[in-house]
FIVEX-650753 format. One line per 2 residues: their letters; for each residue x, z, y of N, C-alpha, C, CB. Coordinates in steps of 0.001 Angstrom, whole numbers, plus 500000, padded with zeros to 6 digits. Glycine has a CB too. Layout:
residues N
a) X/Z/Y/X/Z/Y/X/Z/Y/X/Z/Y; ...
//
This chain:
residues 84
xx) 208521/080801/073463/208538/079383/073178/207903/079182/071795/210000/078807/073237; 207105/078004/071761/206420/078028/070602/207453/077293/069357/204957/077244/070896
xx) 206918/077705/068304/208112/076806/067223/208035/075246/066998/207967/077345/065603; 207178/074461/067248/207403/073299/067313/208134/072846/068598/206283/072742/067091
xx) 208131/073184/069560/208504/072853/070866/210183/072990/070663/207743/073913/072071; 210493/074229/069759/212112/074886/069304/212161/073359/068420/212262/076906/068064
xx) 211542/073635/067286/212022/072258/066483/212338/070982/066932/211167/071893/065682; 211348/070408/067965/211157/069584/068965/212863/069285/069762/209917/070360/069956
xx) 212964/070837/070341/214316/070532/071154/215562/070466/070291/214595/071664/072252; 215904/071065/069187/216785/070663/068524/216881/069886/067837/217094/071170/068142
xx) 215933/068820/067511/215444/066957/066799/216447/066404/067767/213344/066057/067116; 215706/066747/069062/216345/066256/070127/217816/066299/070454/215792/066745/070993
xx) 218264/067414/070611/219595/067678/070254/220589/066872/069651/219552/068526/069598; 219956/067005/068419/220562/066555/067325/220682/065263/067269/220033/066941/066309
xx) 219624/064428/067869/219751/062892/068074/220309/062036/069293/218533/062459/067967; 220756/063101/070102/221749/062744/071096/222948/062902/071095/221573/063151/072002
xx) 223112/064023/070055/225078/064373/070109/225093/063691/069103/226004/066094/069899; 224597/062949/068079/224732/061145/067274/225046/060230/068017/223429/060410/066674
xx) 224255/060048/068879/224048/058998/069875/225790/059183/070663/222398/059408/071057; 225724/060240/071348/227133/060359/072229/228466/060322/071150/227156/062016/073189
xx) 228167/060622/070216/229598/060816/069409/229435/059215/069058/229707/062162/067823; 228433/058087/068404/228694/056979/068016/228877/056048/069299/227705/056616/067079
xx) 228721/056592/070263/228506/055462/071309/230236/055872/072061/226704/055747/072585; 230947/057051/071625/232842/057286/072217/232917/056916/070714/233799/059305/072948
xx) 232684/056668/069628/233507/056092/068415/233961/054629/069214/232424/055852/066744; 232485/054112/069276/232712/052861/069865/233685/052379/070993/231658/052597/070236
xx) 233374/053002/072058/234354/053338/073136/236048/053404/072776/233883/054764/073650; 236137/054176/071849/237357/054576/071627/238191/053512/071166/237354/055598/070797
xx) 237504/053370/070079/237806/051900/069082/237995/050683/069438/236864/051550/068269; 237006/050632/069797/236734/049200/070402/235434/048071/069683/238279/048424/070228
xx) 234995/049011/068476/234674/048277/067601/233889/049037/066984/235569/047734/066959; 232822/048866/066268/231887/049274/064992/232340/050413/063969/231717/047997/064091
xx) 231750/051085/063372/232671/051851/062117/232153/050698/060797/232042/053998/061731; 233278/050275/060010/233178/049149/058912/232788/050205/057974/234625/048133/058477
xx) 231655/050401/057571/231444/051382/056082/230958/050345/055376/230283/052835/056023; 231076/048882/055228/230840/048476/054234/232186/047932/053439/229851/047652/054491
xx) 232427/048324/052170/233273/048254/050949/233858/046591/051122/232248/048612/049366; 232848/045866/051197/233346/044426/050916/234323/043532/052028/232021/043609/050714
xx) 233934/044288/053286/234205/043805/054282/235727/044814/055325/232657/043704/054871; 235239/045706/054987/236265/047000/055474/238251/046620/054711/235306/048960/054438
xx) 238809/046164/055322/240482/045967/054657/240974/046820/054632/241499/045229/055181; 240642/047939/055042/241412/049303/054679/241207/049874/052876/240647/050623/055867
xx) 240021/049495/052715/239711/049567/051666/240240/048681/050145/238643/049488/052031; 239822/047832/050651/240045/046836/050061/241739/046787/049630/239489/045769/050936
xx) 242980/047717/050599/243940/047317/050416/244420/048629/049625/244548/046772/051586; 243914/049157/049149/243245/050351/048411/242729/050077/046900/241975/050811/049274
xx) 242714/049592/047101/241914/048984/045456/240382/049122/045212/242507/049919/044048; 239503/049530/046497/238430/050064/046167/237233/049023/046300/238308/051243/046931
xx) 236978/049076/045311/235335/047881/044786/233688/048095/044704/235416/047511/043180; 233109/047744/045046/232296/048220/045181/231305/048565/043712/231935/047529/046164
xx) 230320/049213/043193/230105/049130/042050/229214/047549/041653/229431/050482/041768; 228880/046959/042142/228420/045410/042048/228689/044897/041825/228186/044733/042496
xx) 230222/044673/042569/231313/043874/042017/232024/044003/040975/232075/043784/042681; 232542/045388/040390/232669/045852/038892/231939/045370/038002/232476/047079/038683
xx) 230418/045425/038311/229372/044791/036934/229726/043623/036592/227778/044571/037180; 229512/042726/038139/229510/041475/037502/230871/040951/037025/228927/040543/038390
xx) 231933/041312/036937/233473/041130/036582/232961/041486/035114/234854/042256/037439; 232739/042779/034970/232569/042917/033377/231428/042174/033161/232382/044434/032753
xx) 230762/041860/033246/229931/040863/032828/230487/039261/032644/228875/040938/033789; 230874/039318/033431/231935/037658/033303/232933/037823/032262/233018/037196/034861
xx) 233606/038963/032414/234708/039068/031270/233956/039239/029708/235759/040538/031621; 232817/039956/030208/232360/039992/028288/231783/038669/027964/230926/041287/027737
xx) 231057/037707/028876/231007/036419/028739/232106/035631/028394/230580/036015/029696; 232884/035579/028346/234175/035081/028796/234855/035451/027057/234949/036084/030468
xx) 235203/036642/026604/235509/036753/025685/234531/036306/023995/235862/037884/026059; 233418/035546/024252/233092/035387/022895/233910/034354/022516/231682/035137/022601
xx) 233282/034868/020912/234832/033872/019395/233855/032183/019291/234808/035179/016497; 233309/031726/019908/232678/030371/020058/234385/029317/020003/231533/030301/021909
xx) 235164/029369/021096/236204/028866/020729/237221/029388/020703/236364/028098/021150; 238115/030156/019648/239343/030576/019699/240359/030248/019391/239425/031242/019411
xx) 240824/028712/019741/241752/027960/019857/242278/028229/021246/241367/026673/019547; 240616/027518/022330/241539/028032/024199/241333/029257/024527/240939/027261/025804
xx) 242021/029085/025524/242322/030805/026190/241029/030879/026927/243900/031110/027480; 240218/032050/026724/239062/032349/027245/238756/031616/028686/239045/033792/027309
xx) 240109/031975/029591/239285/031232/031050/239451/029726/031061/240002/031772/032668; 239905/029137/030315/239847/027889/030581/238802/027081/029574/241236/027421/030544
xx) 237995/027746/028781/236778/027106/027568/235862/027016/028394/236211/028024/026154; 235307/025615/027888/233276/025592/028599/232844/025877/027253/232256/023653/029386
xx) 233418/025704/026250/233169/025544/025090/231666/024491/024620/233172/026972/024698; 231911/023255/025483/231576/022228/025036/232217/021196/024921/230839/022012/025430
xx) 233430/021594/024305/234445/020492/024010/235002/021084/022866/235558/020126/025169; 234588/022642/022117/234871/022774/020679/235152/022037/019739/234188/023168/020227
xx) 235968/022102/018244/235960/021388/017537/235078/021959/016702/237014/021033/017217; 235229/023123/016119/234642/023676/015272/232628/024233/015561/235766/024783/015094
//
């Protein structure tokens, strides 16, 4: 047997016992596998975030903390109603 024809049949292989194992996940389940973070509640009830959502939190929070007005409490300033 020539070696591409070998490579050939085990591509093949290999892209059918994917195919059969995702197509009895499905079966089994009833349903999709959720690998996305945002959407998945197993996760989520877990504490787990995605790294995107981390940035922009710290990004809001370091927004959030400048000394522009430090009379109100950071989440409630537009800080266009300052006195100073």
């Amino acid at each position: 047997m020539t070696p591409w024809l070998t490579i050939l049949l085990f591509s093949t292989g290999a892209l059918l016992l994917f195919v059969v194992a995702m197509s009895l996940t499905l079966m089994i389940k009833g349903h999709h596998i959720d690998g996305e973070i945002s959407t998945n509640r197993h996760m989520r009830a877990r504490g787990i975030t995605c790294a995107v959502h981390d940035t922009m939190a710290a990004n809001r929070n370091a927004a959030n903390q400048s000394t522009d007005c430090p009379e109100t409490p950071c989440a409630e300033k537009s800080c266009t109603t300052c006195t100073n």
